[in-house]
Structures are given as structure tokens and as C-alpha cells.
N, C-alpha and C positions, 0 to 999 in steps of 0.2 A: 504494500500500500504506500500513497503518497505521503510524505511530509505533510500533515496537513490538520486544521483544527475542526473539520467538517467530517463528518462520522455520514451521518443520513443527508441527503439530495433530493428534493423535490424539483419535479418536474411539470410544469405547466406549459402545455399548447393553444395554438391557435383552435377552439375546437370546431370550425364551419369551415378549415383547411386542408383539404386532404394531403396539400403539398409539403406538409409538414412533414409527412410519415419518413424519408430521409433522412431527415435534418435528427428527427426524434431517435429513429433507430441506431443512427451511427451514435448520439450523444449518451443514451441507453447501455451500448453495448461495452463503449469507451466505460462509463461508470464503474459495470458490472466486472470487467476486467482488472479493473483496480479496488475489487473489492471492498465499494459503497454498496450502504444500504439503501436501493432507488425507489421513491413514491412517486404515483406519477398520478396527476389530478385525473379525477374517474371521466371526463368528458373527452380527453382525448389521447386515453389509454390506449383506446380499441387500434391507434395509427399504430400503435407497437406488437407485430405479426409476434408475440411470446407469450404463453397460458400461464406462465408463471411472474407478469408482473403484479406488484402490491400497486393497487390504485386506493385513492379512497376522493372525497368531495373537495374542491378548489378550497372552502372557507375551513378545510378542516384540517390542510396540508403543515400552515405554520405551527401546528399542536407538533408533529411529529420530525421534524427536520429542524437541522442546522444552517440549511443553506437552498435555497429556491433557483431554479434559472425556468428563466421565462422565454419559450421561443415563437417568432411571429413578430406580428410589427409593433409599435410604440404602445395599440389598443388591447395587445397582448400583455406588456409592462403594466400597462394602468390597471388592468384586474388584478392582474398578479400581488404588485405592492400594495392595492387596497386590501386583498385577502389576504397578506399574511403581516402588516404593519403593525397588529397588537403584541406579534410574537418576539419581535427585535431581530430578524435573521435578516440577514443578508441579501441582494437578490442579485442575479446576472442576467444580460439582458441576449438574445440570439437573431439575429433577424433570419430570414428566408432568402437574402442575395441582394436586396436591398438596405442600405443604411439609416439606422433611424437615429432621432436625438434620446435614445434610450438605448436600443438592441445595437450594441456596438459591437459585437463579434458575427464576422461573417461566416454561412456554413464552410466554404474554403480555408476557414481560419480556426476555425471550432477548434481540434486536438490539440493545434500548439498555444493557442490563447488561454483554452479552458486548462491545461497543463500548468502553464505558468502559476495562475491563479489560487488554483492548488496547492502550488508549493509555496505560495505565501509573496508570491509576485503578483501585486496587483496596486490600482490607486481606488482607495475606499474616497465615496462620496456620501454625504447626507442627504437628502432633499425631504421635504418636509411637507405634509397634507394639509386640506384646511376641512374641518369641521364645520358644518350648516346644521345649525338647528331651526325648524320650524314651530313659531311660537303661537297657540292660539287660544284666546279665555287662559294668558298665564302659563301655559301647560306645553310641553316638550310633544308634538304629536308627528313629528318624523324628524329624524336624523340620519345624516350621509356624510361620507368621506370623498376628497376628491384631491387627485392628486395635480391634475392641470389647470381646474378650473371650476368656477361655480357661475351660471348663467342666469339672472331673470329676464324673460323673456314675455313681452305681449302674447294669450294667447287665444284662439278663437276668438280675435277681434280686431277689426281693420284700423282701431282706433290708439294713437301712441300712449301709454302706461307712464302716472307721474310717481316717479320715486323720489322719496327722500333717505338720503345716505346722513349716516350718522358717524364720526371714528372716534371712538372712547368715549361714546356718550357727548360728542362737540359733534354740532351741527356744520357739515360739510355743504351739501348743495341739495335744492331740489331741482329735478330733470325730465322735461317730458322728453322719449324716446324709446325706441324698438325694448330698451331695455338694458341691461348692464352688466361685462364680465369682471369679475373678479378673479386675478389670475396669478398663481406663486411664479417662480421665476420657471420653473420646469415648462409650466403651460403659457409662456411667455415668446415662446415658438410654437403656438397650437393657432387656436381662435382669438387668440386675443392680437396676434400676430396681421390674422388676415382683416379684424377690423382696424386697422390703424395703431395697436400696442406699441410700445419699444419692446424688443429684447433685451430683457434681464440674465445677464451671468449668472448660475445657476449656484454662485455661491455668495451671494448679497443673500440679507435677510430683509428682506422687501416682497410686497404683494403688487400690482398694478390694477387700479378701478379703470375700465374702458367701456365709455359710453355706444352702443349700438343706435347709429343712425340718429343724433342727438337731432331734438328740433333748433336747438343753439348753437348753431357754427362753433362760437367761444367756449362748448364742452369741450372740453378736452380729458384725454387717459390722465391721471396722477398716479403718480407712484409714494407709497408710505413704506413705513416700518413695521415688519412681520410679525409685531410683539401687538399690535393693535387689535379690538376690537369692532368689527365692521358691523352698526345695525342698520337692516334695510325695511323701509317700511311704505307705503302710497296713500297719496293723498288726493284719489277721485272720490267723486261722493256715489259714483254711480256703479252698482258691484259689475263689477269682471275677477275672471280668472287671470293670474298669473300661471307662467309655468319654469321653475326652478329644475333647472338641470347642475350636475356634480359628476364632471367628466359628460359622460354620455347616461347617465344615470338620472329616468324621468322624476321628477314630485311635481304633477299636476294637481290642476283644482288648489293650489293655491289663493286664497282669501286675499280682496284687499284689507282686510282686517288682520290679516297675518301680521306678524314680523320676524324678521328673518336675520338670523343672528350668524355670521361666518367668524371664525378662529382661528387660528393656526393649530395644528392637535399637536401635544407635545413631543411627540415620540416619530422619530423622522422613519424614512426608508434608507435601507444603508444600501446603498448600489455600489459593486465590484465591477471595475475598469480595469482591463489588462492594462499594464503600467506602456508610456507613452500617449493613452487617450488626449485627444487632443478635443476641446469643444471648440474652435475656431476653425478648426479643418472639418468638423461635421456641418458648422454655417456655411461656409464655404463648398462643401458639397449638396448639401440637402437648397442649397439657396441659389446656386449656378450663382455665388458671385466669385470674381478673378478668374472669371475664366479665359482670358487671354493671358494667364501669366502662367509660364511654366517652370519655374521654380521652387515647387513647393514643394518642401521636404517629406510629405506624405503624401507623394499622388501618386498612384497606380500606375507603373509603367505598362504599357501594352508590350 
């Protein structure tokens, strides 16, 4: 066995992917070879052609592992680190041939990166959730974790939704518009990105508020301090629904009588980077910019 402080391995798939079954079985078999004990989330066990793997449920994986790799694209990360962030373990990210701002090992790379990693070659990152509570008559009546992003959104209504934002209890602004993301630095290259966001380094302790289609030109994104408390609340007289998204994760029916409380959740995601990760060469890729320059120390020779 490897040098290594990781005893059990969970494994999570893309599971609506069948093109994973590759990626999963060569990663599988690697494991099994160096005698890990391997869990593999029950939904997309079945990719793995052996009667003898331990599967069990995504939300139930972080009880029994030391260590998670998630493979598939960025949408595969954000389930992953949602489902096992209470556990404190570690997560790795896999993509399918493409690069993401999360699955930064590619299947071409899998053996000698996940190898490294192992041995205790690797750069540990933190990144951190934000917690949404849904507030109504007082009372806690849904909460959700999100790792990119928390969205309120007008919905089933042609008509633009007035928020007021609150940060630590100090009155920020009120806004009529489509609506409004709330976005840690991780999801700061998601949606918050495609409506007008900056990109945040993903190791600032900051959040970014980004207005959706503001009716105020003079809206603008701000960016705060990740220690803040966000309350969000509307001020129509006339009832509609809101609809609060957390990642891709729905809480419709929404009340204007709600209020909607977002936090940072204490307890980060600890993401494993085979050592040289670069986050500037992933903008750089994922974003087609310098693409006239060929000097970069990490471009793929053909």
C-alpha cells in the first residue's frame, strides 16, 4: 500500500453519464490494486462491470470514508462537496476530458496525479458553503447548502420582484429586478460570472451580491466580507412567489412574506490539487483568454 493517511475512498459519478464507466473502472481498479477500501455512491455503481463492489447512498458516503473523488464535471463537485461537507474529508475532483474550475485531473492524467496525491503530494484548498435559511411566522421551514451560489429569482410572473438586502442587520439597498445572486468566490466563475460578477480568487474571504437585470443601470455587483450576515426580504404589497435556488437546488413557493437568511456554514470543503495547480491557467483555459500567446508554461503541447 501507498504512503498515505487515507485508508477508505469514496467514489462519486456523474450518475445520467454512461461515459463515465472508463474513467470509473480504470480509477476502481487502480484503488483496488493498492489495497483501498473503495465505496462507490449507489447511483452510479452499476458503471462499474464488478459484483463485488460496496456501494451505498451519495448523503451517506462521508459517514464511511477518509477521502471522496468526484468524477464528471464541476455539477458533479457541487453534489459531491454538498454531500459529504458535515464529514470534514477531503474531496478530488476528475473531469471526463474536459477541464473544469473544480475536476482538475484529467482521465489521461488520472494514475500519475491521483499517485502523487497519495503519497502526500498534493496542494490542499479550502472553499467554503453558504447556508440559506428560509424564514416564515419566525420559524426555520427549509434549509440548503450551496456551494457556488444562492439565487432569488422572479417567478411565474412577468412582473420584476422588489428586494431588500440587509448585511448584518444594516440596510444595504432596495432593488427592483429579475432578482439576485449571491455568490462565494468558487461560484464567482458560475452564474454570477455570466451576469456581469467579477471573478473572485478563490482564496479571498468574500461573497459577491449580483443584481439580475436590475431596473437601475446604477445597480451594481458589491462584493463584502464572508464573515457577514446576508438578510433578504420584498417589499410588494401584492403576493407572488419567489423562487430560491442553492447551486441548482429548487425552494419554490417562496412567500413575499418570507425572509431569507444566507451565511457562510463554518466548516469548509477541503479540495486536493495535485501540487503545480494553477487557477490562472484554468481562466485562461476555461475562458479562451491569451490565446495568441504561446508561452505558457502549462499549455499542452500537441
Amino acid at each position: 500500500m501507498m504512503q498515505t493517511p487515507f485508508k477508505t475512498i469514496g467514489i462519486i459519478g456523474k450518475p445520467s453519464d454512461p461515459s463515465i464507466a472508463t474513467t470509473l473502472a480504470v480509477l476502481y481498479t487502480f484503488l483496488k490494486q493498492h489495497h483501498y477500501t473503495v465505496m462507490v455512491a449507489k447511483d452510479s455503481a452499476h458503471f462499474i462491470d464488478n459484483p463485488l463492489v460496496k456501494s451505498c447512498p451519495i448523503n451517506t458516503l462521508g459517514q464511511q470514508c477518509d477521502l471522496v473523488i468526484a468524477v464528471g464535471g464541476d455539477g458533479t463537485f457541487l453534489a459531491a462537496a454538498r454531500a459529504i461537507v458535515e464529514y470534514d474529508i477531503p474531496l478530488i475532483g476528475i473531469n471526463l476530458g474536459r477541464l473544469g474550475f473544480l475536476v482538475d485531473i484529467s482521465p489521461d492524467q488520472l494514475i500519475d496525479k491521483l499517485q502523487q496525491i497519495l503519497q502526500g503530494q498534493f496542494k490542499k484548498e479550502n472553499r467554503y458553503l453558504l447556508r440559506t435559511k428560509i424564514i416564515r411566522n419566525g420559524h426555520i421551514i427549509h434549509e440548503e447548502t450551496a456551494v457556488n451560489e444562492v439565487v432569488i429569482h422572479r417567478w411565474v410572473t412577468p412582473s420584476m420582484i422588489e428586494i431588500i438586502t440587509k448585511i448584518d442587520n444594516v440596510f444595504l439597498n432596495s432593488q427592483r429586478s429579475d432578482g439576485l445572486i449571491i455568490s462565494t468566490p468558487t461560484g464567482s466563475t458560475a452564474y454570477s460570472l455570466s451576469a456581469g460578477g467579477p471573478i473572485l480568487h478563490p482564496s479571498l474571504n468574500a461573497l459577491v451580491l449580483v443584481p439580475l437585470n436590475p431596473h437601475t443601470l446604477s445597480n451594481r455587483p458589491i462584493v463584502i466580507d464572508d464573515s457577514a450576515e446576508i438578510e433578504i426580504s420584498f417589499c410588494q404589497t401584492k403576493q407572488i412567489n419567489a423562487l430560491v435556488t442553492c447551486d441548482h437546488i429548487e425552494i419554490p413557493e417562496v412567500l413575499i412574506s418570507d425572509k431569507i437568511l444566507i451565511k457562510k456554514d463554518p466548516k469548509p470543503i477541503r479540495i486536493l490539487h495535485p501540487e503545480g495547480h494553477d487557477f490562472y491557467y484554468i481562466l485562461r483555459n476555461k475562458l479562451n483568454w491569451s490565446s495568441g500567446y504561446h508561452n505558457d508554461p502549462h499549455a499542452i503541447k500537441s
